[in-house]
N, C-alpha and C positions, 0 to 999 in steps of 0.2 A: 841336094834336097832344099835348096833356095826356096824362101818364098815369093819373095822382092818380085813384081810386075807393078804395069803401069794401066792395068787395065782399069776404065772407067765404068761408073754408074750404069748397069744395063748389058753392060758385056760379059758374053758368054764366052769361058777359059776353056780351052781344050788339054785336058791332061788326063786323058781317058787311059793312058799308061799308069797311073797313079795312083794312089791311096789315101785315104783323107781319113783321116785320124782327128773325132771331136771328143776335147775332153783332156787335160795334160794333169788330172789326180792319178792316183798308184797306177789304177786299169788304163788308162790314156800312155804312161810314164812306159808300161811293161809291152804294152802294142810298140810302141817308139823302137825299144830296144829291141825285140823280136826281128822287130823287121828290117832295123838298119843291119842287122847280125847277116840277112839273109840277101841284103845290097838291093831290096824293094824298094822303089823309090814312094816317096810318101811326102803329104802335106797334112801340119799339125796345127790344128786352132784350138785356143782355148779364152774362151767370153770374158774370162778375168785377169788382172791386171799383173796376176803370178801363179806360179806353178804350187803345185799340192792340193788342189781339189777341196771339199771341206775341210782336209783340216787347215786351211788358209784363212784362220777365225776373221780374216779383218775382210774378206771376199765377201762381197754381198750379196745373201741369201745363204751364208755359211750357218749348219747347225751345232758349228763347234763353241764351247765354252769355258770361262778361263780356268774352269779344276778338271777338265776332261783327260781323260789318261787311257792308252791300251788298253783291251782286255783279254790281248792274248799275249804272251811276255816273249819280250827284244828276242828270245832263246830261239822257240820257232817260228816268230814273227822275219821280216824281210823278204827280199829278193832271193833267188838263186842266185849264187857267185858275189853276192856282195851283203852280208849278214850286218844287225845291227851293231854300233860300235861298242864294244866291250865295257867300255868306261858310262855304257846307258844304265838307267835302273832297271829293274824287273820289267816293271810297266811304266815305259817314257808316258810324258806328258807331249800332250796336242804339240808345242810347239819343237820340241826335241823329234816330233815326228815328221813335221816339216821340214827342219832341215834334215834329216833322213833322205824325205824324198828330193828335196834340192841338192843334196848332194849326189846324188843318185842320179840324176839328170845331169850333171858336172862329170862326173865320173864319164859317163857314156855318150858324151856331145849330145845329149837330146837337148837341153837349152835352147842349144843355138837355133834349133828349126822352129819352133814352135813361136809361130806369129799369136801372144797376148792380146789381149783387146778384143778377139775379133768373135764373135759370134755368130750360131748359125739358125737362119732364120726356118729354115724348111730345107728337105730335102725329096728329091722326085724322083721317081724311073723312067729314063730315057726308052725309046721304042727300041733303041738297039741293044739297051742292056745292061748301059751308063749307067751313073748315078748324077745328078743334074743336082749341084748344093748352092742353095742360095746362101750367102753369107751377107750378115747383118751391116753391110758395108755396102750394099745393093749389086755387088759381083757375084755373078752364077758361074759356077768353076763344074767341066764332066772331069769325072771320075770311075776309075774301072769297080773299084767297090771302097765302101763307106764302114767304117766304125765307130758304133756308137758305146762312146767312154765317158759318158757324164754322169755316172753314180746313180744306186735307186736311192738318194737320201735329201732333195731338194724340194720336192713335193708334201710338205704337212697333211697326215693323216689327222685333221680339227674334226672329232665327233661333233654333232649340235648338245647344247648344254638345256637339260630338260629344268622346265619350269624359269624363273624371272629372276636369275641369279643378277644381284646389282655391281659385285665385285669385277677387278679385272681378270679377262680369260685371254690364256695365250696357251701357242703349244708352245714346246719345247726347244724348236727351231727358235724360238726367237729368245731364247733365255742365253744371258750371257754372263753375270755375274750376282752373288746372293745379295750385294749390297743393294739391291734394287727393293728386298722384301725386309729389311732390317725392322722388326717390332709386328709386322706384318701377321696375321692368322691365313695357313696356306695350305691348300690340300694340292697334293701331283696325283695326280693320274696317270696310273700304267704299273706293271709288272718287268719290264724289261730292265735294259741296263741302264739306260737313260733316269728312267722314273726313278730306278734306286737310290744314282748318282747324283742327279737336286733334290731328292729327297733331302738325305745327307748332309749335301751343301748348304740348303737352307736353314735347313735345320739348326745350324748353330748361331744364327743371327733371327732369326723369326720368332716371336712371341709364342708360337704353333705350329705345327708340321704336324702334318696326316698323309701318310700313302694312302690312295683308295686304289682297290684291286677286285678286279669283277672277279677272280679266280686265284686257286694257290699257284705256286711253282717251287720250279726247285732254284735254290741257291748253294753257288761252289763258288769257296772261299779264295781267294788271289794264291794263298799258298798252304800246302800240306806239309806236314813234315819239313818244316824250313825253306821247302822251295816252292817255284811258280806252278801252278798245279796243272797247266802244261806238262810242264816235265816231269813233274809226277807222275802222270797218266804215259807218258810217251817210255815212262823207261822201268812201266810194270808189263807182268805177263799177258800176252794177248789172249780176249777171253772171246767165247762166243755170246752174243747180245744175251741170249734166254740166260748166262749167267750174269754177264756183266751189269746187266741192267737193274737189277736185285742188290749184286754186290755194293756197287757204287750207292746204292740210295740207301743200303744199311749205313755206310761208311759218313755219306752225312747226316743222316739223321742223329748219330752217335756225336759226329763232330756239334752239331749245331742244337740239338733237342728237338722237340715236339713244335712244330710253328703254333700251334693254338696257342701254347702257353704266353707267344707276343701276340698275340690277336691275327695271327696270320690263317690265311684257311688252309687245310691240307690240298697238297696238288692231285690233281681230277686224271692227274694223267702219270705214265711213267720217264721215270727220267730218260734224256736224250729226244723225248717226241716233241718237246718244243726248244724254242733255242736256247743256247745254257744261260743264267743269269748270270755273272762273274763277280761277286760283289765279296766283301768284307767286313765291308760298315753299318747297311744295311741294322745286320742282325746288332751289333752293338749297339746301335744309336736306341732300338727298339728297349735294345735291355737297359738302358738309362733313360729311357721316356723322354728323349727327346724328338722322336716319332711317336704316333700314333696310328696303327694300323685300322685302317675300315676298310668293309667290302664297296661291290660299287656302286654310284650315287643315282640312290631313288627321284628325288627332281629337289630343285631347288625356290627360297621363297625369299629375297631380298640377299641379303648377307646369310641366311641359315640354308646348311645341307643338310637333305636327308639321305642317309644312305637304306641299304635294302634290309640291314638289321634292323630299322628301328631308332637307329640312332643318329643323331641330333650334333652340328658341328655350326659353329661361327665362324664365317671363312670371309677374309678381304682380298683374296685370289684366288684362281685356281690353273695349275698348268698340266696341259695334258701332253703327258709324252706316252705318245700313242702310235707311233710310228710315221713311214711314209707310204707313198705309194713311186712306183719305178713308173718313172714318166720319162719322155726322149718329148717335149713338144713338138720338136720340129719333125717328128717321124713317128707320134704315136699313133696313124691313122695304119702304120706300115707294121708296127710291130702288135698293134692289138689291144690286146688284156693290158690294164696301165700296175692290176697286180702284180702281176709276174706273167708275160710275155712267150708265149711258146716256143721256144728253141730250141733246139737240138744241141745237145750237151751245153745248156745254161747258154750259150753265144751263137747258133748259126741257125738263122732264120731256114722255114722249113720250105716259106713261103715264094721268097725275093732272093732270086740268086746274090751275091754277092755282101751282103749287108750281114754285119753282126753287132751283137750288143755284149759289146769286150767288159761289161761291169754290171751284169744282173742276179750274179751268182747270188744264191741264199745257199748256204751251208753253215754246218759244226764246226770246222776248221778256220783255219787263219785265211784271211782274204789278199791278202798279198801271195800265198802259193799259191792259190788261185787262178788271181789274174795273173800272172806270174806264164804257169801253164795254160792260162786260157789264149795268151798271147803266142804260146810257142804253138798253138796248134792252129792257129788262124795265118798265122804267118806259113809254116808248113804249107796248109792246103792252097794259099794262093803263090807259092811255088810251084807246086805242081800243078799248077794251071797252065804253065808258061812250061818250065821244065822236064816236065811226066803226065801229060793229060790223060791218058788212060788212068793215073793214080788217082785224082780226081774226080773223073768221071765214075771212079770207084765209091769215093766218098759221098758223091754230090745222091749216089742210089742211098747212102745212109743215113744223108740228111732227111730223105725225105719217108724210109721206112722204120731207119733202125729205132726201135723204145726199149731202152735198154733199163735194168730196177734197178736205179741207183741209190735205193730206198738203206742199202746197209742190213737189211733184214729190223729196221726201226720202222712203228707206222706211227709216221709223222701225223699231230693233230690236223686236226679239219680248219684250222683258221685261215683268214685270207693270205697271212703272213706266211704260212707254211704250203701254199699251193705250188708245187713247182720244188721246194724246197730239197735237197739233194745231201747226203752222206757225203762228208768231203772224203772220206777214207774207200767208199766204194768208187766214187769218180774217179781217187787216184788209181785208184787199181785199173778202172776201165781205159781210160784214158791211156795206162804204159801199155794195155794190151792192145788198144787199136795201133799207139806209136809203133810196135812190133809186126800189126801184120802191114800197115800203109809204108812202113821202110823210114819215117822221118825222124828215127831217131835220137829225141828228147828224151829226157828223164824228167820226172816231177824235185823238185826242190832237193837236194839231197839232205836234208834232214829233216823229213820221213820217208824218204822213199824206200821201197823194199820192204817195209815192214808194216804192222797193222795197226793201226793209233786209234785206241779210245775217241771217240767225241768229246770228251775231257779234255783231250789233248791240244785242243786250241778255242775256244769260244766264239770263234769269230771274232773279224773287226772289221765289220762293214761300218755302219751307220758309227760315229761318234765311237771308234774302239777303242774304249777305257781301258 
């Protein structure tokens, strides 16, 4: 799995036997493994100077920053067969999660193949069926199929900021550490995990902090009962939603109180239908007024906000962490929607034979079992292309009819962020029951597999997982 050639500027590589893996973060790391496991030969680039994907705070265009931490804990966070190291905290910090994944890559010789530096400028479909990649090095390499492993978290979701705000405006993506806002008057923008977490952080250096939030949600605290609230939810009795989802939001609302009473709005929706919050501090920072909650901002006149209450704020910033959008440039013409992408089970294009997008998952769960199994099932079916093509030729009819409700019996909100959006506990389930009739095999992560896990059970750690 050499990369080493001498090809020149304008030459076209033939390794239409081959697999070109863009991207060497978790989803890039887990394609690697899958496939050297099944003796696929493959070629790995990755644009940056090192492995770990965003969380490689010093990679340019990284939206990680220096208090970032898990938000799903080391317990069912990791790999299959290689779980995080015992002596981690609850929730590692960004860079404990890096070497996570650089060890991880040590462990299973993927290091060794993945040529750094190299980026890829576009990618094309050949008449015969190739994938034709240009790389940023001006050598065009065929390939039998392409995976695309460069995170949905690179692309800044910057709303326009209404009215003649004179303060500086950044998203999130570019915030790196509080000492940037020290005495500073600072309103974040957003509801998610992000917006809680420099809430927070600013907060203790800033003159002012105000979360503004067009909407309520829920918030679940890092730990319950002494532990990660993962495993809290992973190791209660499994419920059906029409109960679970009542129970669970009595249980914080008890833990936490009425949000009005911090100026928070109540949430418009029920718990589980948007992505969980996983925060801690949040809610105490609020109870010691070192936040200030407002909804969201009616327009702006100099240095003053108006929000849609009515109410009036002095701000000398403001940062919006508001998400991203899942973008591939080099192939977004191939995969579509730059929201959330149509594929077949979260990764296989419905459209373009051979192409997947090995890191577009949105789910409740942890995103490294994920990719994890999104890798063991990509690798599978181009086994049996070679191996079993009737097996195949089985799947490739599923690709293009099977719509499977991997909804969990949850109805996910209508927002852009949730189009596409998937039950990680319904996936697992589908996912072991196609492995059983296609013969491939796999199991999902073995600590959940077999059993039913709350959406509490892991919060996700796509984007920045605190």
């Amino acid at each position: 799995m050499t990369q080493a050639e001498d090809a020149k500027i304008g030459d076209v590589v033939d390794r239409s036997d081959m697999v070109c893996i863009i991207g060497a973060g978790p989803s890039g790391l887990a394609m690697a493994r899958a496939l050297k496991a099944r003796d696929i030969p493959f070629n790995h680039y990755e644009r940056n100077e090192g492995i770990g994907g965003l969380w490689d705070i010093d990679a340019p265009g990284s939206p990680m920053y220096s208090s970032a931490h898990f938000i799903s804990s080391k317990t069912l966070s990791g790999f299959s067969e290689f779980p995080m190291p015992d002596d981690y905290p609850d929730y590692p910090s960004h860079d404990l999660v890096l070497a996570y994944l650089r060890d991880f890559a040590a462990r299973y010789g993927l290091d060794e193949g993945i040529q750094l530096g190299l980026g890829i400028d576009q990618i094309d479909k050949s008449d015969d069926g190739t994938w034709l990649v240009h790389r940023a090095d001006g050598v065009s390499v065929l390939y039998r199929a392409v995976v695309c492993c460069t995170g949905a978290q690179w692309e800044p979701n910057l709303p326009p900021t209404p009215g003649s705000f004179a303060g500086t405006v950044m998203h999130s993506a570019a915030y790196r550490d509080a000492r940037d806002f020290v005495g500073k008057r600072v309103v974040v923008v957003g509801g998610g995990n992000s917006a809680c977490d420099i809430a927070v952080d600013v907060s203790r250096v800033a003159a002012r902090t105000i979360i503004s939030m067009r909407r309520g949600y829920w918030f679940i605290p890092k730990h319950i009962f002494g532990v990660p609230s993962d495993v809290f939810a992973e190791h209660g009795p499994p419920m059906p939603k029409w109960l679970e989802q009542p129970l669970m939001a009595w249980i914080l609302q008890r833990l936490y109180g009425k949000p009005e009473r911090l100026g928070l709005q109540r949430p418009d929706h029920k718990l589980f239908e948007t992505h969980p919050v996983l925060n801690s501090n949040l809610y105490l920072s609020l109870q010691h007024g070192d936040i200030i909650a407002r909804p969201g901002i009616l327009g702006t006149d100099r240095e003053e906000i108006e929000f849609v209450d009515g109410s009036l704020e002095q701000a000398d910033a403001i940062i919006y962490a508001t998400g991203y959008r899942h973008s591939a440039p080099y192939a977004q013409d191939l995969f579509g929607d730059s929201q959330h992408p149509n594929l077949y089970l979260t990764c296989f294009s419905r459209e373009h034979h051979n192409l997947f997008g090995g890191s577009f998952t949105e789910t409740n769960t942890g995103a490294y079992i994920q990719f994890d199994t999104t890798a063991m099932m990509i690798a599978s079916y181009l086994d049996d292309q070679s191996r079993r093509p009737d097996v195949a030729a089985r799947f490739d009819r599923l690709i293009k009819a099977d719509k499977p409700d991997l909804s969990g019996g949850i109805k996910f909100d209508s927002s852009p962020r949730h189009k596409g959006y998937v039950d990680g506990h319904a996936f697992i389930r589908y996912r072991a029951k196609l492995s059983k009739q296609l013969g491939w095999g796999f199991k999902d992560a073995p600590v959940i597999s077999g059993r039913r896990t709350s959406p509490l059970a892991a919060a996700g750690d796509g984007r920045v997982a605190r």
